[in-house]
N, C-alpha and C positions, 0 to 999 in steps of 0.2 A: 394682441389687443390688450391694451392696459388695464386692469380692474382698479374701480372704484373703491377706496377702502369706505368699509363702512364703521358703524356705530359699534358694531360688533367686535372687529378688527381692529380698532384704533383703538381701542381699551382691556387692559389685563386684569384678571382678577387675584386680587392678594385676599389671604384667608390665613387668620390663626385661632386655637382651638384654646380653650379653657376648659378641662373637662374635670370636673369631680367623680372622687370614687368613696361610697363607704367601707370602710377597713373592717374586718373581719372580726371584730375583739369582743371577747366576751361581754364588759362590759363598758359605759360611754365615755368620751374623751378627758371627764375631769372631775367626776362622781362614780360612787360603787353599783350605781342602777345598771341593769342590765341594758344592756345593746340589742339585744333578740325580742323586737319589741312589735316583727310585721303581723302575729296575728292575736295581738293583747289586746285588752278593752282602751279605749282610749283614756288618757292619763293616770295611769297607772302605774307607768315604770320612770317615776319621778320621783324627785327627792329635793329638800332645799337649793341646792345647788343649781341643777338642771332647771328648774322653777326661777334661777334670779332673785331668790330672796335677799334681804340684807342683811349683809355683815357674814354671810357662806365665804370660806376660802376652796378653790380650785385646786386638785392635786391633777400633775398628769400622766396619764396614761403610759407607760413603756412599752408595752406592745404596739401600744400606733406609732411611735417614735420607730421604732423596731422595724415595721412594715414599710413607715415610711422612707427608712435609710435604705432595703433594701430594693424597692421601685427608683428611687434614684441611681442604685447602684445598677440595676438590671438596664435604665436606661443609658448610661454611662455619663450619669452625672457627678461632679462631684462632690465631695460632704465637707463641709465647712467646719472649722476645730470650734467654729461659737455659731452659735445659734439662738433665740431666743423668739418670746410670744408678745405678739401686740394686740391692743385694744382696736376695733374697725366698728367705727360709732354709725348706728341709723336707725331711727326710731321706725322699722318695720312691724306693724302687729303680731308679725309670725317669731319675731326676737324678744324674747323677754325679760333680759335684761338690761337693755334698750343699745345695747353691742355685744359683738362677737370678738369669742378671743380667737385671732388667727396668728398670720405673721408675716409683716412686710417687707422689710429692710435686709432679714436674714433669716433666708429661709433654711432648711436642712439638707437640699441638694440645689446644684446652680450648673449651667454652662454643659447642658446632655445631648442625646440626639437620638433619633427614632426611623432609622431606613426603612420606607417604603417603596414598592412595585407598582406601577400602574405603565401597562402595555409594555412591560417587555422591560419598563426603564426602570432604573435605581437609583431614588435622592434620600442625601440624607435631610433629615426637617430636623430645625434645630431647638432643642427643648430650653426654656428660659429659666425656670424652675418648679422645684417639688415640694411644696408647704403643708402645713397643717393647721388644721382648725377643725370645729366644731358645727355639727349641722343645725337648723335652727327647726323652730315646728312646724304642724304642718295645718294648714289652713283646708276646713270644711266647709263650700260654698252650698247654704242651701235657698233654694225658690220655692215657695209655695203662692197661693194664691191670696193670701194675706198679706207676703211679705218678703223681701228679700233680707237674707243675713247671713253669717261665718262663725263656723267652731273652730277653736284650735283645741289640737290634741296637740301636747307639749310630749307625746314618748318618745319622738325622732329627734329633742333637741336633745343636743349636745354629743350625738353619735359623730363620733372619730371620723372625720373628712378631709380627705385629704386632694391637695387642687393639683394640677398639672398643667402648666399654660406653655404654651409650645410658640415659636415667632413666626411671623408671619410670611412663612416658608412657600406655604401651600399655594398650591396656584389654580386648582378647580374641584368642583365638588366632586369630584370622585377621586381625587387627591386624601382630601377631606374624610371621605367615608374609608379608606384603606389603612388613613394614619390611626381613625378610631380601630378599627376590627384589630389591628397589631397591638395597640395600644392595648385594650380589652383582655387580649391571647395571652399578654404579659402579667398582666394583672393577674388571671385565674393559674397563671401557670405559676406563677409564686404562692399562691391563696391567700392574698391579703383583702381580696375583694372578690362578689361573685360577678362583677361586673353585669348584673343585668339591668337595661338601662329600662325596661318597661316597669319595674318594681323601683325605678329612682337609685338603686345604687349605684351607676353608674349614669351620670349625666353632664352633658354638654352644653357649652355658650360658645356663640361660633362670632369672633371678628371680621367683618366681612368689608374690601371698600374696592374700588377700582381707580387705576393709575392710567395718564398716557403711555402706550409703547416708548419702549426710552428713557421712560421717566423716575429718578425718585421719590417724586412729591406723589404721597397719596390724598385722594379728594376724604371726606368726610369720612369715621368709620362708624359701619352702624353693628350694634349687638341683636344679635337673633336669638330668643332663649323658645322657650316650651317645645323643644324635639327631644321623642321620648323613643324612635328607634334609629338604626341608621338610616335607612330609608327618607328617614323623615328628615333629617342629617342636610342627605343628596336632596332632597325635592325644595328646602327652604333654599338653601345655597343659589339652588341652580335661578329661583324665582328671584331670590333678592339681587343677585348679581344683573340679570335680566333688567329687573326694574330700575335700578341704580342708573344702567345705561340710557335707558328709555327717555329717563328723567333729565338727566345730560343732551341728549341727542332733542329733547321739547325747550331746552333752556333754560329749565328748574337746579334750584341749590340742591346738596344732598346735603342733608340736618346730620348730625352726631348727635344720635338715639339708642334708645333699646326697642327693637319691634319682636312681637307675636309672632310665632308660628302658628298658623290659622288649620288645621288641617284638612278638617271639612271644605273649606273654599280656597284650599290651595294656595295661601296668601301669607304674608306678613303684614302685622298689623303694626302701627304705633301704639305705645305703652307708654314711653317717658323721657326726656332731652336724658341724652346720658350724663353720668356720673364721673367724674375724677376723683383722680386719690386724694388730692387734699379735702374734698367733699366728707370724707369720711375720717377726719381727723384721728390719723392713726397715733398714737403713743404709745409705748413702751408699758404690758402688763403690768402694774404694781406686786398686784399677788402672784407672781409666779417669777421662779429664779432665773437667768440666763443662765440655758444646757453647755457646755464643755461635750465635746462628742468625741470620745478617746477614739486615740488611730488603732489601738486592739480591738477596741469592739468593731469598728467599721472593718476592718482585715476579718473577725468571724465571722460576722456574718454575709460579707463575699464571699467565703467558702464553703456556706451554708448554701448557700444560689442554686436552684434546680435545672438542668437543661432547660435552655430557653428556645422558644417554638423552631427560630430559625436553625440553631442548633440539631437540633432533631429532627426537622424536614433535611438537611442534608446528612444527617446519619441514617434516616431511612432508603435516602435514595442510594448510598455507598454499601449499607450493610446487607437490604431486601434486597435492590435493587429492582423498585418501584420506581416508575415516570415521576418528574420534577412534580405535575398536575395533581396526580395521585397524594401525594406526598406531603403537600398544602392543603392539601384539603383533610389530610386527615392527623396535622400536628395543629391546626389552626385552633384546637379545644384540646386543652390537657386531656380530659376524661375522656373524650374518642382517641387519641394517643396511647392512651393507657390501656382503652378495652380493645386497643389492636393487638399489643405488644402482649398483653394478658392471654390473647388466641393464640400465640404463636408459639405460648409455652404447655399449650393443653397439652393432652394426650393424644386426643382427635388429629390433633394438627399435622402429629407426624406419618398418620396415615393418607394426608394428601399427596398427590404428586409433587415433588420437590421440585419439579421447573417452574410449577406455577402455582405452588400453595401461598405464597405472599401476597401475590395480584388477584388470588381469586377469593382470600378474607378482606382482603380491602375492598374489594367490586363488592361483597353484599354491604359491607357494612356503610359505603357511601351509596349505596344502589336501595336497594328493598330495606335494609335496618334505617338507614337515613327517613324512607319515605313513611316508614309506618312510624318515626318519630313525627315530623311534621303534621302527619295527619292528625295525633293523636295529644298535638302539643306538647312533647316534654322533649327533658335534655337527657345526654347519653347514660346519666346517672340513673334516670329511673330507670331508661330500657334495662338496664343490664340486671337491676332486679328481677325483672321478668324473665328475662335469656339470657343467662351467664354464658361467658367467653366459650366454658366449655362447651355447652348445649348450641351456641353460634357456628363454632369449628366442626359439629357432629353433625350438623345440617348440612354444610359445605360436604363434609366427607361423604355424607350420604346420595350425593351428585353426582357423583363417579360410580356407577352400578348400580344404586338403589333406588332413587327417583328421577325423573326429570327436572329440569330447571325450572319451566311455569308449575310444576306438581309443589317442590320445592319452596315456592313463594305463598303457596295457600299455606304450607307446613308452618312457615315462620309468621304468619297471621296471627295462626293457631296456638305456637307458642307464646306470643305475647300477649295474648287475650287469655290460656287457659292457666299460662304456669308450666305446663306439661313440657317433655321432653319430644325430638322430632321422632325417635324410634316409636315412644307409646303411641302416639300419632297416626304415624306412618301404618303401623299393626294394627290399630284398632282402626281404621276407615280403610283398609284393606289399598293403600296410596302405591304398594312394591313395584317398582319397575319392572315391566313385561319382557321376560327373555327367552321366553319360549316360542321356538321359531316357527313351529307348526299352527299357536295360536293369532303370529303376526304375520303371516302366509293367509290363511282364512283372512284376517283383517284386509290385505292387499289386494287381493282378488275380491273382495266385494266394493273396495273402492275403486279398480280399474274399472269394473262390470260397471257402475250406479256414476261413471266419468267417463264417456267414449270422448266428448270432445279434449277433455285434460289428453286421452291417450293418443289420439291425434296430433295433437298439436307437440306432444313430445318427440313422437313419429318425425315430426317436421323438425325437431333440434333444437324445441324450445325448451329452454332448461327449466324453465321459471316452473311448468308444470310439471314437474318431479316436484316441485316445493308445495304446491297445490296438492300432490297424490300423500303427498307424506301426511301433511295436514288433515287432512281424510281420516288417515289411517291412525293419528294421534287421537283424532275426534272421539272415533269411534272404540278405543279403545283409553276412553276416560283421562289422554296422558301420560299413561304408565307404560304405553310401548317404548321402547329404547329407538331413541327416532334413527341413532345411524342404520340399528340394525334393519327398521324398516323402511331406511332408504337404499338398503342392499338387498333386499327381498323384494322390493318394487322392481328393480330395474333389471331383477334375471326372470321377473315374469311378465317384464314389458318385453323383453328378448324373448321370450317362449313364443309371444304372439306373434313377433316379426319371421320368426323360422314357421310357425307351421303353418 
C-alpha cells in the first residue's frame, strides 16, 4: 500500500547554532575592570572605557585572545597569520557606546568541526568560525503598579565573549542539543569558560528553517533566542520547526525574523524582521591594531591542550575497562573525570576487589553521588568539598564486609550533609554489618514462623519467595544482616522443615 507523504515527510529540518561563551579572565575584554562581577552591586565594576565614554582608548585583552586560539584549536579550526577587530554598529539600550567591538571578516579561527553521536551514528557538524567580542549590559525590566520601566547595570559590558557559529549541519533538535552538551564538555575541559548557560555564560541563538527533500533552496530562516537550558534548546527547535511546516502545509509565507522562546506557553514568539550584516555597518576598529598571530605562539599553546572529553572516554574504556555508556557519562564534565581518576589513587581504593573496583566507583558516583547532586542542586565541585575522593572510595570499601548497599546510601546522605567520614558514621549509629550467624538464625526463623504462606509457596519452587524471606530478615534486623549470608541461613532452615 502506497503511503501518502505528508507535511511532516516532505520537509527537512536544517539548523545552525550561534552559541556564545563568556571567557574565564580575570578581568574585561578591553578595560582593567574586573570580570567577576555576578555577585557586585550593580555598576560598579566600571570604568571610562567599559562606560563608552568619549575619547577612552580600548586595549585588548591576551588572555581572551589566548583562550580564544585554544577553543579553535581544540575544535580543529584553523588560526589565521592576521586577524583583527570590527566596529558592529546598533543603537541597542543595553550598548553603550552605540557599537560593539567584535570581528567580522577575520576572525581568529575559521574552517573547524565538532563530531557529534545521536543513535548510535557519527557526523561531523562543520564549525564556520571562532571570533571575539565583547558582552554588552544587562537590562533590568521592572512593573509596578504605577509603572513600567528598565535598569541597566553596565558590570557585564564588555566581559570577554567569544562566539562560535557552527553551519547549518544539524538536522534535528536533538542533533542540536548534543552538539551544544559537546560543545559545553569542550569549553570546561579547557577552562576558558564555566559554560553554565542558566547564569548566561554560556548561551545560544539557534538558526532554524526547513527545505524540500531533494532540495537546496532553504525557505525563510528564522532566529530563536531566549533558551537558557538545553532543554529549552530541544523544546524551541522541536516547536519552531513544527510550526514552520504547519504554516507551509495552511499556505502562509515564513518571514525572516527573530522570535522568542516563550517558555511558560511553550511557543515562540515574534520579536523583530531579522537583521543582515550590512544592517550593522561593520568597519574596521580605528583604535585597535590588526593582531599578527605568530605560528610559535599557536604551536604552544596546542601543546598546552588538555585531554579532550573524547579522548578520555576512550582511555577509560582501554585503561579501566568500563562500558562505552559508563565512560560518557563520566568524561562528559572534566571535574566528574577528575573526582573519578582522584578515587582511583586513594588508599581506599586499593582495598577493593580488583575485578571490579573501577565499575563499582563509577556506579556510585553516577548512581547515589549523582542523585544527591541533583537533589541538592550543585556541581561535582562542591560535592567533593563535602566527600573527598578518599572518604567516596572508603565508603565503597566498606561494602564488601561492613555495610550493606541500601545501609551504605543513608551513610553517604550523611556524609554530605555532616562533613563526617563513613567509618564515624558507621560507629556511631551502630550501621556494622551483621555476621553473626546465630544472631541471623534467630532473624530467619522468626521470619519463616510470622510467613507460612512465603514458606509454602517456596516449598512449591517459587524462587521469588526466598527474596520476600530475605527481606523479612534484612527488615528486621535494621539492614545490617549480610543478605548472602541470610540467604544461606534461610534456605538450610527452609530444608530442616522439609526433613522433619
Amino acid at each position: 500500500m502506497k503511503t501518502t507523504p505528508t507535511v511532516e515527510t516532505q520537509f527537512e529540518t536544517i539548523i545552525g547554532l550561534e552559541v556564545h561563551a563568556q571567557l574565564l579572565t580575570r578581568s574585561k575584554m578591553f578595560c582593567r575592570c574586573s570580570a567577576d562581577y555576578a555577585s557586585a552591586p550593580p555598576n560598579t565594576h566600571v570604568c571610562p572605557v567599559c562606560l563608552g565614554m568619549p575619547g577612552v582608548l580600548p586595549v585588548i585583552n591576551r588572555q581572551a585572545v589566548e583562550f580564544t586560539i585554544m577553543t579553535a584549536l581544540a575544535l580543529n579550526c584553523a588560526i589565521p597569520e592576521f586577524t583583527k577587530f570590527d566596529r558592529k554598529n546598533y543603537p541597542y539600550p543595553d550598548l553603550m557606546k552605540g557599537y560593539q567591538i567584535s570581528q567580522y571578516d577575520a576572525p581568529i579561527g575559521v574552517k573547524g568541526r565538532l563530531t557529534i553521536e545521536v543513535d548510535g551514528l557519527r557526523r561531523d557538524i562543520s564549525v564556520t568560525r571562532v571570533h571575539l567580542e565583547e558582552d554588552v549590559a544587562k537590562l533590568l525590566h521592572r512593573t509596578t503598579p504605577e509603572e513600567i520601566y528598565s535598569l541597566v547595570d553596565v558590570n557585564r559590558s564588555g566581559t570577554p565573549l567569544m562566539e562560535i557559529v557552527g553551519e547549518p549541519d544539524l538536522r534535528s533538535p536533538e542533533e542540536a542539543r548534543q552538539y551544544l552538551v559537546k560543545l559545553r564538555s569542550i569549553l570546561q575541559y579547557l577552562g576558558v569558560s564555566t559554560g553554565n548557560m542558566e547564569e548566561g555564560s554560556f548561551r545560544c541563538d539557534a538558526n532554524i528553517s526547513i527545505r524540500p527533500l531533494g532540495s537546496q533552496e532553504y525557505l525563510a530562516k528564522v532566529e530563536v533566542k531566549n533558551m537558557n537550558s538545553f532543554k529549552a534548546v530541544y523544546q524551541a527547535l522541536e516547536y519552531e520547526a513544527r510550526r514552520q511546516r504547519q504554516a507551509v502545509a495552511a499556505g502562509q509565507r515564513i518571514v525572516q525574523e527573530t522570535r522568542g522562546w516563550v517558555e511558560e506557553r511553550g511557543e515562540t514568539v515574534s520579536q523583530r524582521t531579522k537583521e543582515y550584516a550590512h544592517d550593522y555597518r561593520y568597519f574596521p576598529e580605528p583604535d585597535l591594531p590588526p593582531l599578527a598571530i605568530d605560528s610559535a605562539w599557536v604551536e604552544e599553546i596546542r601543546a598546552r591542550l588538555p585531554e579532550m572529553p573524547e579522548a578520555r572516554r576512550d582511555r577509560f574504556v582501554a585503561r579501566y575497562g568500563l562500558p562505552l555508556y559508563d565512560a560518557n557519562l563520566l568524561t562528559v564534565s572534566r571535574s566528574m573525570a577528575d573526582y573519578f581518576e582522584d578515587c582511583l589513587r586513594t588508599e581506599a581504593y586499593r582495598k577493593l576487589s580488583p575485578d571490579r573496583a573501577t565499575k563499582e566507583v563509577g556506579n556510585w558516583l553516577l548512581g547515589e553521588a549523582s542523585r544527591i547532586m541533583n537533589a541538592n542542586n550543585i556541581d561535582v565541585d562542591a560535592f567533593r568539598k563535602r566527600v573527598t575522593p578518599e572518604r567516596l572510595t572508603a565508603l565503597v570499601a566498606s561494602v564488601q564486609g561492613v555495610i550493606t548497599v541500601a545501609t551504605a546510601k543513608t551513610v553517604l546522605e550523611d556524609m554530605f550533609h555532616s562533613g563526617r567520614s563513613a567509618g564515624e558514621i558507621i560507629s556511631e549509629r551502630g550501621l556494622a554489618q551483621i555476621s553473626d550467624t546465630a544472631q541471623i538464625v534467630e532473624a530467619a526463623r522468626q521470619a519463616i514462623k510470622a510467613n507460612p504462606q512465603a514458606v509454602s509457596d517456596f516449598r512449591e519452587g517459587k524462587e521469588q519467595s526466598l527474596k520476600f524471606l530475605v527481606g523479612q530478615v534484612m527488615r528486621s534486623t535494621r539492614g545490617r544482616a549480610n543478605p548472602q549470608l541470610a540467604g544461606d541461613i534461610l534456605k538450610e532452615e527452609l530444608a530442616k522443615l522439609q526433613t522433619a
